[in-house]
N, C-alpha and C positions, 0 to 999 in steps of 0.2 A: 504494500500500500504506500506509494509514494507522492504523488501531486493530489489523490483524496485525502491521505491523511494532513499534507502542509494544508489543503482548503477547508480541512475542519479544527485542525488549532486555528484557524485565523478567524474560522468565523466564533469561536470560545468554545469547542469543545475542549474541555480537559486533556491533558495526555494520558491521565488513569484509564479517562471512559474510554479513551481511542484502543488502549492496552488492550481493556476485557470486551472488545468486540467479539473475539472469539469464542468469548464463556458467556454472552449478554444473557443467556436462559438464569445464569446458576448468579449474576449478578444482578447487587440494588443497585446500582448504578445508570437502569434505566427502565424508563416509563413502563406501563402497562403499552400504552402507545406505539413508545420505539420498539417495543418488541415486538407486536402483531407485522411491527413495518421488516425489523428483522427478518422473520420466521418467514413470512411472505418472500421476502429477496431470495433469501434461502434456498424457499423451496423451487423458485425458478431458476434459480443457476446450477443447482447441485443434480446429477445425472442419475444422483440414485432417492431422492426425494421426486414426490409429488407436489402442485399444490391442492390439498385438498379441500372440502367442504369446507373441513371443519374451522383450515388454517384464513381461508376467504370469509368465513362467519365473524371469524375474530377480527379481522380486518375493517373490516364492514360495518365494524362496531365504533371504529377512531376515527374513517375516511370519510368523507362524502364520495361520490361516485368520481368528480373530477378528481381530487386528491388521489383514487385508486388508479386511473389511469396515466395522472404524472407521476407517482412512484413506478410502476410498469413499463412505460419509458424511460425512464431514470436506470432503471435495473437493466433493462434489455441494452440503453445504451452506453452504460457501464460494462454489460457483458462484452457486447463491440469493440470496445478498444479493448479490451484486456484481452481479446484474440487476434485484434489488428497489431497490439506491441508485441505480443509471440510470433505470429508472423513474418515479422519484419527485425523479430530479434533484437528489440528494445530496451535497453538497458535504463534502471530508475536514476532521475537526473538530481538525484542528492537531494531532494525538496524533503526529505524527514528522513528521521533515523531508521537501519535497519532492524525489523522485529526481531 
């Protein structure tokens, strides 16, 4: 995570919360909110998850309908680069520490 991670300390996330991105289920560290947005991103980028019912119910519950389709872009266009920079064999340009 390198030009996401510098664009979320700049706009005040914490460096903690950025830390336990990876654990955000087993952390207080965020919202009931950020985490149905989590579990959502989740489940559409990871190859061996679904998004289910149950994960869009929860969702559904923080988003308005716009708000579900800009997080969905957002993801989809997050997934894009991060197989455009593999592609092209892109190397992270120093904008944060490595994890």
């Amino acid at each position: 995570m390198d030009i996401r991670r510098a664009v979320g300390a700049k706009v005040g996330i914490s460096r903690e919360k950025l830390d336990e991105l990876w654990r955000y289920r087993q952390s207080d560290r965020f919202s009931v909110r950020e985490s149905a947005a989590l579990e959502y991103a989740e489940a559409i980028t990871r190859e061996d998850q679904e998004v289910t019912d149950a994960c869009v119910e929860q969702l559904r519950k923080h988003f308005s309908d716009a708000e579900v389709v800009e997080l969905t872009f957002i993801v989809g266009y997050q997934t894009f680069a991060s197989k455009f920079a593999k592609a092209f064999r892109l190397v992270p340009q120093g904008f944060a520490a490595s994890a």
